[in-house]
N, C-alpha and C positions, 0 to 999 in steps of 0.2 A: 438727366440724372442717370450717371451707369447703370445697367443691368447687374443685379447679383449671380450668383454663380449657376442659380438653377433655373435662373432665365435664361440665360445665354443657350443652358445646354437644352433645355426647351425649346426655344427659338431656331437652333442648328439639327437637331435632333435629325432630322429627314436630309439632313447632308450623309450622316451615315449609310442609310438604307441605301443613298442614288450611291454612295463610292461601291457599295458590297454588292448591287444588283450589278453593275459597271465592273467590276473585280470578275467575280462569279461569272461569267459570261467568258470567261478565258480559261477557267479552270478545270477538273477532271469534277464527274457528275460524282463523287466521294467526299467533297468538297461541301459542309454546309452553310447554308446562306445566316443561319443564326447563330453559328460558332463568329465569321467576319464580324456581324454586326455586334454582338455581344464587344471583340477587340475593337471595334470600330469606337463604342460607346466610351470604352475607357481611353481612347487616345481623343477623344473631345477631351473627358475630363479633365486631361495633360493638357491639351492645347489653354483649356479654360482658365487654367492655374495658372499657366506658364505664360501668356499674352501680357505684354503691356501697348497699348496706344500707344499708335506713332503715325504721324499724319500721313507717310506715304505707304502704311503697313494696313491690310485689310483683315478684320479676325477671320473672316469667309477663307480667306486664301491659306493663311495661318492652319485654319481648324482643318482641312483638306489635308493639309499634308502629315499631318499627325494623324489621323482619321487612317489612311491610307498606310502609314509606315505601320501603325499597329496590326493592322492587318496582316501587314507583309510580316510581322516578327508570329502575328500566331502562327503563320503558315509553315515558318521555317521552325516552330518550338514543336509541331505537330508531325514534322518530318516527314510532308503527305506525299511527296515523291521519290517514287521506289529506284533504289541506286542501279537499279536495270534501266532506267530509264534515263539517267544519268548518263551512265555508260553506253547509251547509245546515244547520245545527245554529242557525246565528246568524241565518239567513230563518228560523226557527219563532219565534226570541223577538223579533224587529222585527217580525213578523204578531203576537205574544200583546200587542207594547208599542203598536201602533196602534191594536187592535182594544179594547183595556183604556179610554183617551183616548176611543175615539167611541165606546165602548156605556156605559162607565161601570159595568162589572160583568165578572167571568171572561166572557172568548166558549169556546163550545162548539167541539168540533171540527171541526163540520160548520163553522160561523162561519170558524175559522180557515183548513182545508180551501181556502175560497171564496176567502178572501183571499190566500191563496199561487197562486193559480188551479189550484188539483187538486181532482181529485174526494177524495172521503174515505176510499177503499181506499188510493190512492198517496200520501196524507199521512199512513197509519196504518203504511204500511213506510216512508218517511222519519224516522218516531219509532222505526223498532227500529234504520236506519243511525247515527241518532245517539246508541244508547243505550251507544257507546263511549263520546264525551266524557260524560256523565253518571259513570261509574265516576271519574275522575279526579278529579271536582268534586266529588262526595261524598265520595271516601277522601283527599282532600285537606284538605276541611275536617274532619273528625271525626278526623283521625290526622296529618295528614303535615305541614303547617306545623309546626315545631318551634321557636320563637321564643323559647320562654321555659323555658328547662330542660328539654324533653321534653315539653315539655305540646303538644296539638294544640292549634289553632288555636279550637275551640271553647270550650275550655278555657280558655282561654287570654280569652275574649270572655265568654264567661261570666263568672271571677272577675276578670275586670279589671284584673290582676296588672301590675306594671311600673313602672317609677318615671319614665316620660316625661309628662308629665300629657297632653298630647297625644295619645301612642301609648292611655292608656287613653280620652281621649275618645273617639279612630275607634271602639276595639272598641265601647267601651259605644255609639256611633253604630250600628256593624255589627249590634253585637245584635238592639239595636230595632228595625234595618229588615229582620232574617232572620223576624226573629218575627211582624214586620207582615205580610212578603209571605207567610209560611206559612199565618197566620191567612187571607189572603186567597184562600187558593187553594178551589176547588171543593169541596165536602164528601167526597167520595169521594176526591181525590186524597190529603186531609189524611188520609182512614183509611189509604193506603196506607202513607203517609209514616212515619204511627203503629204501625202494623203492621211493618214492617221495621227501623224506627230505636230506638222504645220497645218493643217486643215481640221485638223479633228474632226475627221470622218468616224462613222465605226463601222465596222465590219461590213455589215450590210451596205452601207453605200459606196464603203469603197468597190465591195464586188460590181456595183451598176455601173460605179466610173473603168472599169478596169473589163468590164463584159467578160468575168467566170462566176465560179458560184463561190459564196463562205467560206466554205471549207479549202475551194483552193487557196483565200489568201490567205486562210490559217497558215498552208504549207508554206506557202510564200514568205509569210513571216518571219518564220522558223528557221527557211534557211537561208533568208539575209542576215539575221542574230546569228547563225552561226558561221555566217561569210566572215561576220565583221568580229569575232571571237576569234575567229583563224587569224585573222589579219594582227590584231592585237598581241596572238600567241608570237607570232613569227614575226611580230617587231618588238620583240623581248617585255611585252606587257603580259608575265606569266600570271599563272595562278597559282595559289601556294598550296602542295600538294596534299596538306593538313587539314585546310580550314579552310577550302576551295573560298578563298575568298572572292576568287575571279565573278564569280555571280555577284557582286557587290557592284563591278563596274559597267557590269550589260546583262 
């Protein structure tokens, strides 16, 4: 006999708390863990309504991604990230997209460091100030675009799904230049990437496979997302100067 509506959300309830404990753990300590969960509750709700049964469709998988895009839309209604920090988020990938053009290969972060004119300590704490916007680019792309029936946005670039012939050129375009500029990134950042995305590591154990501590692969993080944003830029995957939508696709 189906579950009514208040079973469901009953039953899922504690999917909430794991996404916002998992959310919250990437975020700035201003960030409260019972504002997500509060949006979290109402994007079950969404999910609960909006679900129909379908044999190869799981409502767990379903209520996740709803759970998780609510999240993301409190975050960006709440505006919790200060455009100082923006704007330094976007000096890291104009130093990775010059220095790309004159060396003709990843620059190091010493290389980059130089080029922003910081030494390499206060450019290794400007990657943990911007490893805010990071969180949004990535749980953007892998969940939160919903374009095509609930599918994320990778998914969505991945099977190429849609009947605009157009709309499926960009993805199949996006695809090929997400995969270039991943391919292109540094060895070490690509295992990170590998580790977190394909492994679903978290933090913690990616540092034991990777022998540093947390906090470096915060950095880490940071400025592989903003390798592969440079990369994007300078292969005409702009961002609109308006509605920075660019944070929508990384």
């Amino acid at each position: 006999m189906p579950l009514s509506e208040d079973q469901l959300i009953a039953r899922h309830a504690p999917l909430v708390r794991r996404q916002a404990l998992t959310l919250i753990g990437k975020l700035p300590a201003s960030v409260e863990l019972d504002d997500l969960m509060q949006a979290g509750m109402m994007g079950l709700l969404d999910a609960v309504r909006r679900y129909q049964q379908q044999a190869d469709a799981q409502f767990e998988t379903y209520a996740i991604t709803r759970i998780r895009g609510a999240m993301l839309d409190e975050l960006r209604s709440q505006d919790w990230l200060p455009r100082s920090v923006r704007s330094k988020a976007r000096s890291i990938e104009e130093a990775i997209q010059t220095l790309r053009h004159r060396l003709l290969r990843p620059a190091t972060e010493s290389e980059i460091a130089e080029e922003m004119g910081m030494n390499l300590v206060d450019y290794q704490v400007l990657l943990e100030e911007a490893r805010g916007v990071q969180v949004l680019m990535y749980e953007d792309l892998a969940l939160h675009r919903e374009d095509h029936d609930g599918e994320g946005a990778l998914d969505a670039v991945a099977t190429g799904q849609g009947n605009n012939p157009l709309d499926w050129l960009m993805r199949e375009g996006l695809r090929s230049v997400l995969t270039e500029a991943i391919r292109n990134l540094p060895e070490r950042e690509q295992l990170l990437l590998s580790l977190q995305f394909e492994q679903d590591l978290n933090q913690k154990e990616i540092a034991a496979v990777l022998g540093i501590t947390e906090g470096r692969v915060s950095q880490l993080r940071s400025q592989a997302v903003a390798r592969i944003r440079a990369w994007l830029s300078s292969h005409s995957w702009e961002p609109d100067a308006d509605t920075d939508d660019y944070e929508h696709l990384l």
